[in-house]
N, C-alpha and C positions, 0 to 999 in steps of 0.2 A: 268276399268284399266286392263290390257295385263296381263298374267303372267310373260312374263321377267320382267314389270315394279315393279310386287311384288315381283318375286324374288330381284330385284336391291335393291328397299328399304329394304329388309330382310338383305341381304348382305352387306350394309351399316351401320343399326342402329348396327349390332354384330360386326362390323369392325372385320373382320377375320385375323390370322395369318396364312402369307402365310411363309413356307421356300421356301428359294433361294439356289439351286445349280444349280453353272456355272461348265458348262461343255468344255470350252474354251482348256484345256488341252487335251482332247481327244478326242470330236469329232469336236469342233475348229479346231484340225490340221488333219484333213480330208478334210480341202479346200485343192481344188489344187493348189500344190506349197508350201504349208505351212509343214514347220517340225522345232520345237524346238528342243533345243541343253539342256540336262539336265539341268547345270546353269540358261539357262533360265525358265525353267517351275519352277523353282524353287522360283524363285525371283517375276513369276506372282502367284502362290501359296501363296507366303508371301503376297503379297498384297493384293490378293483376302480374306483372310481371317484374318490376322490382319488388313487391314488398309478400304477395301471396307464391309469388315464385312459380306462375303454373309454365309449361315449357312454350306454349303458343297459345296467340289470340286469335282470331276469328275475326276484325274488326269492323266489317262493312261488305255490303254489294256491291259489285261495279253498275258505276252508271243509273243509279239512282236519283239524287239528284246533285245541287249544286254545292247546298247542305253537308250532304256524306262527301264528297272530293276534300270540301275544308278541311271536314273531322279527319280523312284518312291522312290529309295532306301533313295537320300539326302531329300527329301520332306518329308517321313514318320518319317526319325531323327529329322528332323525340326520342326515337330506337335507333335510329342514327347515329348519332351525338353519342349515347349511349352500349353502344356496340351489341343491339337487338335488334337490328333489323330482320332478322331473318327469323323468326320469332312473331313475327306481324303478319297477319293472312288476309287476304280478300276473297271473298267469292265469286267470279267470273263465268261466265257462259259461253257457250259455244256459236261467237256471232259476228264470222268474219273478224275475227279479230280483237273488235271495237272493246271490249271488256281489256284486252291483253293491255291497250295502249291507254286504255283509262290510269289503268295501275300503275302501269311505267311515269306515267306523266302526274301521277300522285307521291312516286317515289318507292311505290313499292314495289319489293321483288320475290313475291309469291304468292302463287293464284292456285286459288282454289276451285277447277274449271269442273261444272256442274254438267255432266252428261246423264244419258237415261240410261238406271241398271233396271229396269224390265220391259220387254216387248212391246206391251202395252198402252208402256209412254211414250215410248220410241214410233211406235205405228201410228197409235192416233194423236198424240200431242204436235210429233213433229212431222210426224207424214213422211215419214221415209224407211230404208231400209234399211235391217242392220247395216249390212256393207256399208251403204251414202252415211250413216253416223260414225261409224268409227273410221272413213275416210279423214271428216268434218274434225273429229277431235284428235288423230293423228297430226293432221294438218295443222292445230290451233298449238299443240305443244311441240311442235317443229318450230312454229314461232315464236312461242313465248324462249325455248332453249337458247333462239338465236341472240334474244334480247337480254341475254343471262336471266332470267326467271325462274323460280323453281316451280315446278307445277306438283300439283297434288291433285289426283281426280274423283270426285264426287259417282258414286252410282244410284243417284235419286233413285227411290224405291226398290233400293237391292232386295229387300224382305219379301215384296211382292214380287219380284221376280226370281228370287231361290223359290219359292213357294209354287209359281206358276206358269214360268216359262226360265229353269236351269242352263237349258239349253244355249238361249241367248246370252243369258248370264258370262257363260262362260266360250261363248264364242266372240265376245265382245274382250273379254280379261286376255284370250288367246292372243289376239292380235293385239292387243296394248303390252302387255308383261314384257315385251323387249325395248320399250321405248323409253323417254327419260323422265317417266312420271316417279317420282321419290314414293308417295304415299296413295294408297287406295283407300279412298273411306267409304265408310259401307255403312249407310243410314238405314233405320228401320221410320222411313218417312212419314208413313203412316201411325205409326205405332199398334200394330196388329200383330208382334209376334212375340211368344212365351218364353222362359227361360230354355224351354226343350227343344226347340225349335232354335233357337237363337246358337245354342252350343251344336247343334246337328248342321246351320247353315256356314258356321264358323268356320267349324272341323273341315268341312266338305272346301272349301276356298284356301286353306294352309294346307290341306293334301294336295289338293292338283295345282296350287302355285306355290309352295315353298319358297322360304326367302324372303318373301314380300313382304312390305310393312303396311298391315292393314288397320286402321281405326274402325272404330263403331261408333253409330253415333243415335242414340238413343231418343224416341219423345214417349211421352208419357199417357198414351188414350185411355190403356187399359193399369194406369199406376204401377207398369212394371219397368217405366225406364231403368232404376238401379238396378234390379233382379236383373233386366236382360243385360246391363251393365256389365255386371259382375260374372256372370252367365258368358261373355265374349272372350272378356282376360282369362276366365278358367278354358277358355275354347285356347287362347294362345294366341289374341290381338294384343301390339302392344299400344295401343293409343286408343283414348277415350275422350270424346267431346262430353262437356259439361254448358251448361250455366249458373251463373250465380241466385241463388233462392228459385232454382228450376223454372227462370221465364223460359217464355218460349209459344208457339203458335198452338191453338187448341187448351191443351193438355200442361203443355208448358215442357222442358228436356229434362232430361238428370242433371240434378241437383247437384253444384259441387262437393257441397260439404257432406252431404251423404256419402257419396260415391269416396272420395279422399276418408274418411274413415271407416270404411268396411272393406275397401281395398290393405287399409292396414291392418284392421281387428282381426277382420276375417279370414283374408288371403293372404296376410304377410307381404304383400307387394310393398315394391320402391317405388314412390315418385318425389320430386322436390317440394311440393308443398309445404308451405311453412302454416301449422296450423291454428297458430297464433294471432294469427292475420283474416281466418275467415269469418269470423264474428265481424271486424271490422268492414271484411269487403260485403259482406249481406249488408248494413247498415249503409253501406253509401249507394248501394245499386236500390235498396227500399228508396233513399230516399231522391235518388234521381228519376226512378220509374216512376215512383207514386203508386206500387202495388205493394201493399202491407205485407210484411211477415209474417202469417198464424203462427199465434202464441204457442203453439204445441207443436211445431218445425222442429225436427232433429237437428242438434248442434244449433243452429242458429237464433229457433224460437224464445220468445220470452219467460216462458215456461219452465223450461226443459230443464234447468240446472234447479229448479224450485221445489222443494219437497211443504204437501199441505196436511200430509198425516202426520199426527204427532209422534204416532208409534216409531216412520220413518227415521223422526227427528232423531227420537230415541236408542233408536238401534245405530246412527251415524256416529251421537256422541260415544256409545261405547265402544264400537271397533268397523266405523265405516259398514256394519250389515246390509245398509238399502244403497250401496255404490258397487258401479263396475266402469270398464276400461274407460268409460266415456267423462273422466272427469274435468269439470270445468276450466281449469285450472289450464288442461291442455289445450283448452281453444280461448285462452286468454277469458276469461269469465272466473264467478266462484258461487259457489253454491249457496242459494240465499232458501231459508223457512220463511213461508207464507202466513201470514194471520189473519185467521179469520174460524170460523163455527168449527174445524176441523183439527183445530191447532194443535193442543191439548197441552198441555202442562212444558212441556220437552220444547215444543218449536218455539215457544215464548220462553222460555230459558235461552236459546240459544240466539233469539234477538238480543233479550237483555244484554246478554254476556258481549256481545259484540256491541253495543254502543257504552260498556263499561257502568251498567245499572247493577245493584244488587239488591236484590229483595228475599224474603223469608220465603219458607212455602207459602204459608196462609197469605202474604201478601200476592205473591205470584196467582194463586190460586184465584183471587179477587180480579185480578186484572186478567184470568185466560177468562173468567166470568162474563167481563165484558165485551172482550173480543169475541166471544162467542155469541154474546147477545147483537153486536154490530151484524156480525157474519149470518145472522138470521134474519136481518133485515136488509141483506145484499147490498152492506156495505163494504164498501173494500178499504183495508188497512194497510198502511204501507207502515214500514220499521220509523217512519222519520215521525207518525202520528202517535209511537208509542210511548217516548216519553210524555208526551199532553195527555195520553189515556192513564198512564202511574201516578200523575200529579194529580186529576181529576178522582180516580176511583179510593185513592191513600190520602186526599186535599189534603196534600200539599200546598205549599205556596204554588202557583203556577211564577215559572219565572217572566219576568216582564219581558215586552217586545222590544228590542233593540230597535228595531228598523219601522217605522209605523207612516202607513200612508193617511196622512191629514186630507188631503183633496185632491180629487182629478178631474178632468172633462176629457172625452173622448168624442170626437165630432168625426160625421163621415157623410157623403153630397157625390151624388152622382157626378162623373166626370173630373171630379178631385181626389188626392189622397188623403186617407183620412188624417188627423191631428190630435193628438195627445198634448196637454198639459199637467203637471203633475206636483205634487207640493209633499214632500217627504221630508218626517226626523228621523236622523239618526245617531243615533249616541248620544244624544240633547239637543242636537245643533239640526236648523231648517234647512233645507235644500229645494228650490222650482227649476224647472227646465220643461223645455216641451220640442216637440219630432214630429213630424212624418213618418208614414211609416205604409207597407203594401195590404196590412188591416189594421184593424183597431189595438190588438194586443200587441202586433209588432211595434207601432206608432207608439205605446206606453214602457214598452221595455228598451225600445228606441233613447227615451227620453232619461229611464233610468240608466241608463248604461251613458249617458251624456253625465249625469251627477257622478258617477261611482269613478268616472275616468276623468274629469273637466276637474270636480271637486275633491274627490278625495282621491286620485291619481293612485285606482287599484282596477283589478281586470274585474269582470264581471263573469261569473258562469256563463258556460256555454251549455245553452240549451240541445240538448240529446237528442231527445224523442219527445211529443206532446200527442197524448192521447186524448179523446172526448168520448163518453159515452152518454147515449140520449136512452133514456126504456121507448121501447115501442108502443106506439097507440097513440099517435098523433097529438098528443098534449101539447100545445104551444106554452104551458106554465110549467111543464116538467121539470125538475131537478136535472141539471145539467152537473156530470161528475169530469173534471178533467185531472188527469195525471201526467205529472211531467217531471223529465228525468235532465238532472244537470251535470256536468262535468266541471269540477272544479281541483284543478292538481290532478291527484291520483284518485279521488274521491268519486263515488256518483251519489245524486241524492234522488230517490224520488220523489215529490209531494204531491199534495191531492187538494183538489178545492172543490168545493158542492155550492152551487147557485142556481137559481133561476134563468138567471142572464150567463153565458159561455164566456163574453168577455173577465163578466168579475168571477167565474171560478176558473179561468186562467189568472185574476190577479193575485186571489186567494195565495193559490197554490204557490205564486213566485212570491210572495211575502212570506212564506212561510221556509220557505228556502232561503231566504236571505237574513230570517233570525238564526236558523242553524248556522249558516257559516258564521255570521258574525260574532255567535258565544262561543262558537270554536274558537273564532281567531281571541277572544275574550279568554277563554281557559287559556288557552298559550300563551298570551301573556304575563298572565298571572304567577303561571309555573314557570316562566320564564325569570321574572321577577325573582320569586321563592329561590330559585339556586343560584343567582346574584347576590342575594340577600345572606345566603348560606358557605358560597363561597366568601364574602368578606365578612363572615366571624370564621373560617377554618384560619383565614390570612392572619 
């Protein structure tokens, strides 16, 4: 047997406790493009640590601007109040202080003071010598201690310096290891180093300093952040920085939700993650960053609980064949069949059955016909177009529209917001209203959500996710395809709308969301009725 293989089982039978700090607030928004607005870091703050339960945040650099002081400012009242303050991290630097007393004067009381782990950066970055640096950082957690602060120290570029200068490495950890830094994190900053490497540099820092509690902190150049992730804890770190959907500078860092389940799949590790929650915290940092999810993201992606082969389908309804550990179910999701050219008989059985349709083979058979025929012409079907696809291919009666938009106008003028007007039946009865809105389609659902709440005093779905896709080739008449996903109760709906114009295959789409719920709430009435009607002839 290998020695990784005895490390594994070693690492295994003691199921290790690993901490989790996400670092999504600070080096998260060093992708480019990305900058949170104080309310927002605030609100992923609250979630990462109340609701995802990771054991620390990362939440900002000192003295960046006036911006970040607010943000750290509300967050450290928040963990306050809360009894997590100490749970809350800043980044700090080695500079005269000025970083120690930002954080103090922000409320917080743990820095995260960023020194240089290789020669390299230390010679030419800062122009000094080892000695004058680990003077400088001596000096900086002598004062943070004074000011009760917990310090944790950074060794920027530890990877290139286990790699190419050991020696400072470890004459610089010499002269720190007595002092009152709690935590060493040991970044692979560049992201240059392999899983082999990664366990050989590991190893080598818990032999010659036992005891100490080292983090790793991964980025992602060469897509091995998780590997060397995972690669650290089987080394014997007990702490691992993340972010949330792996932002991060270049590359982007290790992913949370990767990392939190292959630390349990694979290595049997303990951490408090609740993983219920991370579908939800990917969805709110999507949509504060405004850097999309690929649909094929592990755990998180749109995709990923989707099975598009029917065979799939097939083998699930008989005894779960195409499932393993990773069920949806466990990261609050559930496994939805796709339709479209690949479906095949089995994954349109297992729509029907879930929106409560029944059809014969040969009818079934007609309708995977035409979803098959859709899906050759790259159209994309969602579950909620497939009762209109049963009613059309068996004509049926198609049932009528509950909810029907008679007229709108939508106006929009430089230097103004735009304006919706709107004139809608529903259930028989006319409804107008008109909005404002920050575009066109906002300004129209603006106005509908003034009738659903003004007139008929019921909530309106919350729009989820709104997807558009345009084909490429510069076509200014192209078919505009949008998908958009609602939350209503426990429910999600997607719908699809196809136009010329973006605005009206967003409206599409929301009218067609707004018939589904309405003959829901239309059945439940009815069955409501029926066992009224039933209980007084029992009486």
């Amino acid at each position: 047997m290998g020695t990784t293989e005895q490390i594994l089982i070693k690492q295994q039978a003691i199921m290790p406790e690993i901490e989790i700090m996400d670092s999504t607030l600070r080096d998260g928004e060093q992708t480019s493009g990305v900058s949170f607005l104080p309310h927002e870091k605030l609100m992923m703050a609250r979630m990462l640590l109340n609701d995802v339960n990771v054991d620390r945040v990362e939440v900002a650099s000192a003295r960046v601007s006036e911006g970040e002081k607010e943000a750290v400012r509300m967050i450290t009242r928040y963990a306050e109040r809360t009894g997590k303050l100490e749970r809350v991290e800043v980044l700090g630097f080695v500079d005269h202080h000025q970083s120690i007393d930002w954080i103090a004067d922000c409320g917080g009381r743990v820095i995260n003071l960023l020194a240089k782990g290789s020669y390299k950066h230390c010679a030419q970055q800062l122009n000094k010598t080892p000695e004058a640096h680990i003077q400088d950082i001596l000096e900086n957690v002598e004062y943070a201690t004074r000011k009760q602060m917990t310090v944790n120290l950074y060794l920027e570029d530890w990877s290139n310096g286990m790699k190419d200068s050991p020696d400072y490495v470890y004459q610089l950890m010499d002269a720190l290891c007595s002092s009152a830094i709690r935590r060493y994190l040991l970044p692979d900053t560049l992201g240059i180093m392999n899983p082999l490497q990664c366990v050989e540099y590991m190893r080598k820092m818990l032999k010659r300093y036992p005891g100490r509690h080292f983090d790793f902190h991964a980025h992602n150049d060469y897509d091995l952040a998780v590997s060397n992730s995972l690669a650290a804890v089987l080394s014997g770190c007990k702490g691992l920085h993340v972010t949330v959907n792996g932002l991060g500078e270049r590359c982007g860092n290790a992913p949370l939700a990767s990392v939190q389940a292959i630390l349990k799949d694979q290595f049997h590790a303990k951490t408090n993650i609740d993983e219920s929650r991370l579908n939800d915290i990917s969805r709110l940092v999507e949509s504060y960053s405004g850097i999309a999810v690929a649909p094929n993201t592990p755990i998180v992606g749109e995709n990923v609980f989707t099975q598009v082969a029917g065979v799939h389908a097939d083998g699930d309804k008989k005894d779960n064949l195409y499932c393993n550990d990773l069920v949806p179910e466990r990261f609050g999701r559930k496994r939805e069949y796709a339709l479209g050219k690949n479906s095949g008989r089995a994954n349109i059985a297992k729509n029907l059955e879930e929106l409560g349709l029944e059809l014969s083979p040969e009818q079934t058979q007609k309708v995977t016909a035409r979803i098959t025929e859709l899906g050759d012409r790259k159209e994309l079907v969602t579950q909620e177009d497939l009762p209109y696809i049963v009613s059309d291919v068996l004509k049926h009666n198609v049932q009528e529209d509950k909810v029907k938009l008679l007229s709108y106008m939508v106006s929009t003028a430089y230097g103004l917001k735009p304006i919706a007007s709107i004139k809608v039946e529903i259930n028989g009865r006319q409804y107008e209203a008109d909005s404002t809105g920050d575009g066109q389609y906002d300004a129209f659902v603006k106005a509908l959500r003034k009738i659903y709440k003004e007139n008929l005093d019921r909530t309106f779905p919350l729009l989820a996710n709104y997807a558009v896709s345009i084909p490429p080739g510069g076509r200014t008449d192209a078919l505009v395809q949008t998908v958009i996903t609602w939350g209503t109760g426990d429910r999600i709906i997607r719908t699809r709308g196809l136009d010329a114009d973006q605005t009206e295959a967003a409206i599409k789409a929301t009218f067609k969301m707004l018939n589904i719920v309405e003959n829901d709430l239309h059945e439940l009435k009815n069955k409501h009725c029926n066992e009224t009607e039933n209980s007084s002839i029992v009486r």
